[in-house]
C-alpha positions as CSV (number, residue, x, y, z in Angstrom):
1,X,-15.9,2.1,-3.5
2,X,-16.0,2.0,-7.1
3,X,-14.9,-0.9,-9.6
4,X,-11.6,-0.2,-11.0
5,X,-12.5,-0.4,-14.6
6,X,-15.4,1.4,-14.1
7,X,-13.3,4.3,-12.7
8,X,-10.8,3.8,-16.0
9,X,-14.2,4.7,-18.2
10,X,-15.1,7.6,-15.8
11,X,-18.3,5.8,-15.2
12,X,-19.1,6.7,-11.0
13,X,-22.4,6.4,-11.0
14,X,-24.7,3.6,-9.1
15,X,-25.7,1.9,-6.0
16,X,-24.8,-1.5,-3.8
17,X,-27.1,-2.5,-1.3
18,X,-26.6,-5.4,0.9
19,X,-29.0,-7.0,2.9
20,X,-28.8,-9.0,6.3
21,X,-30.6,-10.5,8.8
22,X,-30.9,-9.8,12.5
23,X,-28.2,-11.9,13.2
24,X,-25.7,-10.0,10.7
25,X,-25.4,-12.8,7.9
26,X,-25.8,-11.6,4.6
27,X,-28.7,-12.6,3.1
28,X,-28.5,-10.8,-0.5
29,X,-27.4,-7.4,-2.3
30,X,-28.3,-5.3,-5.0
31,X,-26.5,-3.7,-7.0
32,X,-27.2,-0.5,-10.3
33,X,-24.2,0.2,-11.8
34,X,-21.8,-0.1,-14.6
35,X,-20.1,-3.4,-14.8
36,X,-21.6,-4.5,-12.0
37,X,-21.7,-8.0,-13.3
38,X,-18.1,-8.3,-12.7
39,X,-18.9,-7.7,-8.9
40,X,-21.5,-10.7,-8.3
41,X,-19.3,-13.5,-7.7
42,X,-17.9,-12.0,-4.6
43,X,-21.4,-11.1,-2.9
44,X,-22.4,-14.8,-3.9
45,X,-19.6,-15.8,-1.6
46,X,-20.4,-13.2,1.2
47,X,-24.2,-14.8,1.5
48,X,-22.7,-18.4,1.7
């Protein structure tokens, strides 16, 4: 799934990783990609 503006600039390229415990909560992600930054609010939410 790729960030809508990042699709506008034809910029596709990149990673997200998330990462959870053995109970399935989120504990963190990671994430390499353009505009990325507009994406960390919502995986803030996800780990609380």
């Amino acid at each position: 799934m790729a960030n809508p503006r990042t699709l506008t600039m034809n910029q596709q390229d990149g990673f997200f990783r998330v990462y959870y415990n053995d109970d399935g909560t989120i504990s963190g992600a990671g994430i390499a990609a353009p505009r990325s930054s507009e994406i960390i609010a919502e995986i803030g939410l996800a780990v609380n």
